[in-house]
Every structure is written in structure tokens, then in C-alpha cells.
C-alpha positions in Angstrom: 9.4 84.8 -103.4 8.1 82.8 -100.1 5.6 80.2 -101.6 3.1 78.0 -99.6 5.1 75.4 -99.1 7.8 77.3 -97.5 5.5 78.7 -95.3 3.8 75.4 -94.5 7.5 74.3 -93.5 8.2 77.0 -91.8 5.4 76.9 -89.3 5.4 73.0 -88.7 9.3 72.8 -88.0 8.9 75.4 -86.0 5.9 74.3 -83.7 7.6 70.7 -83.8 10.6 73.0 -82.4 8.6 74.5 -79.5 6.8 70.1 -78.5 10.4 68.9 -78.8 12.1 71.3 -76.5 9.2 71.0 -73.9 9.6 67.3 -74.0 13.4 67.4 -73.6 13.0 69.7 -70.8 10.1 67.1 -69.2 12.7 64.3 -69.9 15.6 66.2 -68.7 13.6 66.5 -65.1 11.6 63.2 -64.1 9.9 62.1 -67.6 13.0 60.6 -69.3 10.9 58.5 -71.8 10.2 62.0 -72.7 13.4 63.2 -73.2 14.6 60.9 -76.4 10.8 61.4 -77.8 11.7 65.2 -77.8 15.2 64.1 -79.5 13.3 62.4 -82.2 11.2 65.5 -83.1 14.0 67.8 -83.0 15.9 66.0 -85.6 12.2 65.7 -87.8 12.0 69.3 -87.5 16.0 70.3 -88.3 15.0 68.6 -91.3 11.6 70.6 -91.8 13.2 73.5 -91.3 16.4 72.6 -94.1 13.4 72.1 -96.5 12.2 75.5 -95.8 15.6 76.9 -96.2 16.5 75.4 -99.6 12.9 76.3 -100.3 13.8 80.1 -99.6 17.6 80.1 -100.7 18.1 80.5 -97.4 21.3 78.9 -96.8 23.0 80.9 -99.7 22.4 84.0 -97.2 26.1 85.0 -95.9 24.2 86.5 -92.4 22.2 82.8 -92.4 22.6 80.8 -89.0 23.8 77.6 -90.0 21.1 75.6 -88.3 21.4 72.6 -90.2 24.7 71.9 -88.9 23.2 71.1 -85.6 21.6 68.2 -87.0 22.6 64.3 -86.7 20.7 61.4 -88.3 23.0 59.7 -86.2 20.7 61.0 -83.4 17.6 58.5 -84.4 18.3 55.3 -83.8 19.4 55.4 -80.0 16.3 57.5 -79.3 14.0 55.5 -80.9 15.9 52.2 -78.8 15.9 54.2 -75.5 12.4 55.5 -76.3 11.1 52.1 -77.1 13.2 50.4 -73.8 11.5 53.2 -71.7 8.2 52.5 -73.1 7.8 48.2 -73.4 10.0 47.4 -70.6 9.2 47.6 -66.9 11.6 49.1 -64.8 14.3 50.1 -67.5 16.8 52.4 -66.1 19.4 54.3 -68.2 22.6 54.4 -67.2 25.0 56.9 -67.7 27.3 55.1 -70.3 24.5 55.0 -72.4 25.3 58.6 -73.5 27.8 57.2 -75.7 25.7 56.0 -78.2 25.6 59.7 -79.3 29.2 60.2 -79.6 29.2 59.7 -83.2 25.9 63.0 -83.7 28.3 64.6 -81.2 31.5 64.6 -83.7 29.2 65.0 -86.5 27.8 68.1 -85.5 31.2 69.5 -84.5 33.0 68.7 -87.6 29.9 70.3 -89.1 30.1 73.4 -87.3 34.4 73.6 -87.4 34.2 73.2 -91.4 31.4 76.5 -91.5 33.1 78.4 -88.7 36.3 78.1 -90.7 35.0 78.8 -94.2 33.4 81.5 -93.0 36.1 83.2 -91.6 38.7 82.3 -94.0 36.5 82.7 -96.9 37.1 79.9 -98.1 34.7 77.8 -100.1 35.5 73.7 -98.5 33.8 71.0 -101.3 30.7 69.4 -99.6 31.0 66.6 -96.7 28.9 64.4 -98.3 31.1 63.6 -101.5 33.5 61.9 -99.9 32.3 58.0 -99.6 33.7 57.3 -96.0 31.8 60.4 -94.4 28.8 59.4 -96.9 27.8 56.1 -95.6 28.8 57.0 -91.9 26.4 60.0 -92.1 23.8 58.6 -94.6 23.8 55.3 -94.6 24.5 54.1 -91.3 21.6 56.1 -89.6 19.2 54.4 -91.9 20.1 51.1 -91.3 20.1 51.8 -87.6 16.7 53.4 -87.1 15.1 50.6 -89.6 16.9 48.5 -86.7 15.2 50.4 -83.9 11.8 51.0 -85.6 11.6 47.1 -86.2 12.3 46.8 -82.5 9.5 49.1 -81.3 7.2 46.8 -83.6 8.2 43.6 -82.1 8.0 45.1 -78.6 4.7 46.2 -79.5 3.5 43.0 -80.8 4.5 40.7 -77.5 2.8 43.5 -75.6 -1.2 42.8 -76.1 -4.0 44.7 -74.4 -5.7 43.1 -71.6 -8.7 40.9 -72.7 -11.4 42.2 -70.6 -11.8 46.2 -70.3 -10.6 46.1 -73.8 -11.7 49.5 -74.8 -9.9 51.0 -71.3 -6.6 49.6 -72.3 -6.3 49.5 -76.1 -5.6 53.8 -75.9 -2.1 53.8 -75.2 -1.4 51.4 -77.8 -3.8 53.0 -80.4 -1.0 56.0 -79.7 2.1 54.2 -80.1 1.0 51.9 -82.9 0.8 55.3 -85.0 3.6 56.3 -84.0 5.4 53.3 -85.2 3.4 53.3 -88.4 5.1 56.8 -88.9 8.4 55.7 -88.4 7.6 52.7 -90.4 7.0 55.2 -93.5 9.4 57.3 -92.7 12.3 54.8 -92.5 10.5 53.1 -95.9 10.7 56.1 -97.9 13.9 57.5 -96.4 15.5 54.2 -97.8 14.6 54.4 -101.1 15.3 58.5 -101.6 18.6 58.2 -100.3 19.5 53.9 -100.8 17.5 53.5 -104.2 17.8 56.9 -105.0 14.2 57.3 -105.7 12.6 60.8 -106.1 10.3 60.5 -103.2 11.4 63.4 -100.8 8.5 65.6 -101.4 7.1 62.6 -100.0 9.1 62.5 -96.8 8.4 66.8 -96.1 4.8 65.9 -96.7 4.5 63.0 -94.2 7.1 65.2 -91.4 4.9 68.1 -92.1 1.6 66.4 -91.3 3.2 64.7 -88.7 4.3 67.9 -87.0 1.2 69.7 -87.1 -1.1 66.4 -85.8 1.5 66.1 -82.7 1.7 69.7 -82.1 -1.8 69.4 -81.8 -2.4 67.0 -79.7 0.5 68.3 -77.3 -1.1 71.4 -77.1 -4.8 70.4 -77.1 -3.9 67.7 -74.4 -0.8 67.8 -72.4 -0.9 64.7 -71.1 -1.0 62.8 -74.7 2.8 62.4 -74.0 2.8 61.5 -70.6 1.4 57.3 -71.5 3.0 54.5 -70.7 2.2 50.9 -72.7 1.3 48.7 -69.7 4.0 46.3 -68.7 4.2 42.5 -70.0 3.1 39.8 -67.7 5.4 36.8 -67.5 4.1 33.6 -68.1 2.6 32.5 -64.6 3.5 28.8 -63.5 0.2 26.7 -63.1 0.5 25.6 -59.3 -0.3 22.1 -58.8 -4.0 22.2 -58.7 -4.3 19.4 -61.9 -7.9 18.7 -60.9 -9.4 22.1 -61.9 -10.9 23.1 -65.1 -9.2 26.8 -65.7 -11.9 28.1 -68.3 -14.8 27.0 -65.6 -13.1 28.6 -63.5 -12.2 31.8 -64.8 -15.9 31.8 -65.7 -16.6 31.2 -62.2 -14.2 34.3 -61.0 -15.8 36.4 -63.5 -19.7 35.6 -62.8 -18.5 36.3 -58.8 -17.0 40.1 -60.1 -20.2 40.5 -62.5 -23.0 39.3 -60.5 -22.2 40.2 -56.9 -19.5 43.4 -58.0 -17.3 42.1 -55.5 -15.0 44.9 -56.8 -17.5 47.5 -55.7 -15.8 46.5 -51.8 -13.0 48.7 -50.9 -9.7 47.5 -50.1 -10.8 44.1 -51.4 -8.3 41.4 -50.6 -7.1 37.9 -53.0 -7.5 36.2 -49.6 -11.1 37.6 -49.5 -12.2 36.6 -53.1 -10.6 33.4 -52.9 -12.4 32.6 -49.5 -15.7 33.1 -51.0 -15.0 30.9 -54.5 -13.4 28.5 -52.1 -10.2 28.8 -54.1 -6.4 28.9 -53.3 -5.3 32.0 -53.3 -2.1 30.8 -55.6 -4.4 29.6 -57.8 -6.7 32.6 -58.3 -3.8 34.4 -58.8 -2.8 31.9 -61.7 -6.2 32.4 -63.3 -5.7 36.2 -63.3 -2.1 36.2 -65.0 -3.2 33.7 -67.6 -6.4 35.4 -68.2 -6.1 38.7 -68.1 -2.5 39.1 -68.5 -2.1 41.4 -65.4 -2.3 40.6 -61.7 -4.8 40.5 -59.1 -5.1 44.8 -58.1 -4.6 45.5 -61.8 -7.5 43.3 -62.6 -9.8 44.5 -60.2 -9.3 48.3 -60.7 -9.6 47.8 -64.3 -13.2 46.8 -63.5 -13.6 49.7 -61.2 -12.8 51.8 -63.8 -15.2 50.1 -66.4 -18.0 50.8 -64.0 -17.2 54.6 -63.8 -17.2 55.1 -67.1 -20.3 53.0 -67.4 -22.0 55.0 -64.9 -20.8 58.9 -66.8 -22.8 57.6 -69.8 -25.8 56.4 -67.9 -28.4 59.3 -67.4 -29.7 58.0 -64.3 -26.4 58.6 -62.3 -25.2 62.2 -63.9 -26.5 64.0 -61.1 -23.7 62.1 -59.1 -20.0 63.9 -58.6 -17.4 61.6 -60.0 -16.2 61.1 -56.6 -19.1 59.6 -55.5 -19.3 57.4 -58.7 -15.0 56.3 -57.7 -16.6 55.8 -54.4 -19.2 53.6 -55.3 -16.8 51.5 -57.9 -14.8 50.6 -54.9 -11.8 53.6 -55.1 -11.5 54.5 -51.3 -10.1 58.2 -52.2 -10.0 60.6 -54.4 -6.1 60.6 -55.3 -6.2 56.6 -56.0 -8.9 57.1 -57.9 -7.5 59.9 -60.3 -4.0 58.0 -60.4 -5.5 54.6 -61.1 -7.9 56.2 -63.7 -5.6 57.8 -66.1 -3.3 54.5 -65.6 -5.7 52.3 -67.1 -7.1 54.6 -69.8 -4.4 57.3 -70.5 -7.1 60.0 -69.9 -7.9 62.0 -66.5 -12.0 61.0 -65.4 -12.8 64.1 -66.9 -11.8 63.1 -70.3 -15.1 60.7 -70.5 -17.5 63.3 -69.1 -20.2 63.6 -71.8 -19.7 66.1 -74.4 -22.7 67.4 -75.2 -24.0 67.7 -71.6 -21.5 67.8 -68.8 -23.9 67.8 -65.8 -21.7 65.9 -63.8 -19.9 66.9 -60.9 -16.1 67.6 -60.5 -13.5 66.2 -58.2 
């Protein structure tokens, strides 16, 4: 008889199913951060599913599709690295020889799928994988202590990687998402070690945790396709302070910022460092210094991120709703409607429409 918890795993693996394939396609294309994100679910499904199938004496069927043979723990832990590589470095490219970090999934699965094909064809019945000790902590163990490996490196990336101080609210979304996302694999890995390590009894836990997991993703895949699509803004190295010993860097910041608040000097299209420099009578070098140290990004990330302030300032003000959003981009300083929109969803993770007011959207489209 099909209780509610079968059901329950039955529908989540299977929507987490339908979100990983569409991300492995996405990452298979141009999106490749996408691609080992889609891995990741499609092993936390697999294993869904199994706990639907033990759940239903599935696998006892002799017309059952052996499913659970196409699943690798061994699959984790590279695709939470490449994931996290993807995501907290600039400019990370994978290279082809990187593949063979899944050789050892690959010859899992295979032996996997040999040992059923042959049993079932022979008829004979071949004594579980997992007792023997070598092919126990290769399949088991190994995977565990590799994705606690990768899942402490997504933390630490995460940590040297801090949103920008002014803005704040713009730029703390992305990492909002893939803070949680590490907090699940956090759990995950926690309570995956002591079911299988300590040999705890905590894996109704662990199908509670994927199965909420599953749904809450699937969710916000479906309710906003873009949720996947966010990239943790890049880490600023340390800039070099030129050799400008005589000024005070906090009165000058303050300076930099009273000329962006006061005059909205960001507000001028195709503003120019030479420009804003010129008029704080400032070297250039050195404003540049002030931004990186200050704000952790350079001198066009800076000033966009106030554009962007200002337009969402702006969709919440009353007074300017009878205004399109282009002419609001316009006004901030954006100089077209494609920089705008690109630069938008860069800083906050969201397209400008995401911020138009809920209960009364009066304003304008693009």
C-alpha cells in the first residue's frame, strides 16, 4: 500500500528530476556553472527516488528499472568544487581533463549496471556490493569525506567574498542564495556522516531535509527562472595605496561620497574617473585606490551600483510611478535600455521588474 510518504518522495525526486535535467542541459550549452548544479540535484533526487522505492518494495519488482544503479556519490564532491570554482572565482575555465574527476562515478555505475544486467539474465542472485570492505569505503566513505572537503571549500570561498559596503541591500541577494545553499549541504554532509560513519539512525532525517529541499528549489526554478542564473560578484584584490602619504583616506572617501550624494554626479551619463577626479581635484590613481579599498569593487562597478540604488529608490516613491522604468534608468544615468537591464540584474540578481510594487504596479514597462 502507497503511503504519504512514498508519495511525498515520489513527487519531489521527480520534480528535482525535471530542475536538474533543465540545468544540465543550460550547463551543457553556455551556463556551465549550471551544469554541475544540475549534477548535484540529480544525485539528491536518485536518492529521493531509492527512498520511494524501498518505501514501495519497489526494487523487489523483477520488471523494476534499476534506477538506482545510475547513481554515484562519487558524483558530489567534483560538482560541488567545479560549482563552487565557477561561482567565487573570476574567470575560471574548465578544462577538458577535468572530466576525469568522474572516472571513478563512471566505473561505479558500470560495475553497477554489469552485476544487474548479469544477474538478471543468468538468474543468478550476486551478494550485495556493499559488503565487501574495499568497494565499501571507496563507494561510502570516500564520497563523504570528499564533499565535507568541497562543502568546507564553498564556505571559505564564501566567507573571503563579502558584499559591497554601500548598496548593501542590492548586493547581499546572491549571497543570501548561496549561503543557503551551503547551509544545506552543510546538513546534509553533517547528518550523512553520522548515518553512515557513526551509524546513527538519522536517515529519515536526511529524506526529510532532500525532500524539502526539492520542493523549495523546484519552486523557485519554476516560479523564477532566473533564480539559477546568479553569479557571487567577483573578489577585489587588495589595491596598492599609490604614493599619495599626505591624504587622509576616510576624509576622503567621505569627500568622494558627499560629491556622488549631494551633486548625483552618477546621474551624468558616460561619467568618466578622469571627470570625477577633475572636479575633487584628485589623482585619478588615487580615486581609484579609494574605490577598491572602500567599496571593494572598481570605479564603473561603484557608480552603477548607485544608479541602481536610485531606481529602485525612485519605484517605491509615489511621486515618480507615473514614470516608465526607462525613463527612471534614464534619469539614474543608464544611457540605454539594454545597459540598463544587464547592469540591473548584475547588481541585484533580479530583472527591474522584480522591484515594481506589488500591490500597485502603475509603472511603466521597458
Amino acid at each position: 500500500m502507497t503511503t504519504w510518504k512514498a508519495v511525498l518522495f515520489l513527487l519531489a525526486s521527480g520534480q528535482g528530476l525535471l530542475l536538474s535535467f533543465a540545468l544540465i542541459v543550460k550547463g551543457l550549452r553556455n551556463q556551465r556553472p549550471n551544469l554541475f548544479l544540475g549534477l548535484i540535484l540529480y544525485i539528491i533526487s536518485l536518492e529521493l527516488l531509492n527512498a520511494w522505492g524501498m518505501q514501495v518494495r519497489y526494487h523487489h519488482s523483477p520488471d523494476a528499472f534499476p534506477f538506482w544503479t545510475l547513481q554515484s556519490y562519487l558524483v558530489l564532491p567534483p560538482s560541488i568544487w567545479f560549482f563552487t570554482q565557477f561561482r567565487t572565482i573570476p574567470g575560471f575555465l574548465f578544462r577538458r581533463r577535468y572530466w576525469w574527476a568522474y572516472a571513478p562515478a563512471v566505473v561505479e555505475m558500470l560495475v553497477q549496471v554489469g552485476r544487474t544486467l548479469y544477474g538478471r539474465t543468468t538468474g543468478q542472485h550476486l551478494p550485495p556490493l556493499l559488503e565487501n570492505p574495499i568497494w565499501f569505503f571507496c563507494t561510502e566513505i570516500l564520497p563523504i569525506l570528499g564533499t565535507a572537503a568541497a562543502v568546507g571549500w564553498l564556505g571559505y570561498q564564501l566567507t573571503t567574498i563579502a558584499p559591497e559596503k554601500r548598496g548593501r541591500f542590492l548586493s547581499i541577494r546572491p549571497f543570501v542564495k548561496h549561503y543557503v545553499f551551503f547551509g544545506f549541504l552543510l546538513i546534509l554532509t553533517v547528518l550523512w556522516t553520522a548515518g553512515v560513519i557513526i551509524d546513527l539512525p538519522i536517515f529519515s532525517g536526511i529524506e526529510l531535509l532532500l525532500t524539502l529541499f526539492l520542493f523549495a528549489y523546484g519552486y523557485l526554478g519554476y516560479a523564477d527562472s532566473s533564480y539559477f542564473d546568479l553569479r557571487v560578484a567577483p573578489k577585489q584584490k587588495p589595491a596598492e595605496k599609490p604614493s599619495f602619504a599626505h591624504f587622509d583616506d576616510n576624509q576622503q572617501w567621505n569627500r568622494l561620497n558627499r560629491a556622488f550624494e549631494q551633486d548625483a554626479l552618477h546621474t551624468q551619463s558616460r561619467l568618466t574617473l578622469e571627470e570625477v577626479a577633475d572636479r575633487l581635484q584628485l589623482p585619478t590613481r588615487y580615486i581609484s585606490y579609494l574605490i577598491n579599498t572602500f567599496h571593494q569593487s572598481n570605479f564603473n562597478h561603484f557608480v552603477n551600483a548607485l544608479r541602481v540604488e536610485a531606481v529602485i529608490r525612485k519605484l517605491n516613491d509615489p511621486a515618480e510611478q507615473h514614470k516608465t522604468l526607462l525613463a527612471l534608468a534614464l534619469e539614474a544615468g543608464f544611457n540605454s535600455k539594454s545597459s540598463f537591464n544587464q547592469t540591473f540584474r548584475a547588481h541585484t540578481g533580479q530583472p527591474p521588474s522584480y522591484y515594481l510594487p506589488k500591490p500597485n504596479k502603475s509603472v511603466g514597462h521597458l
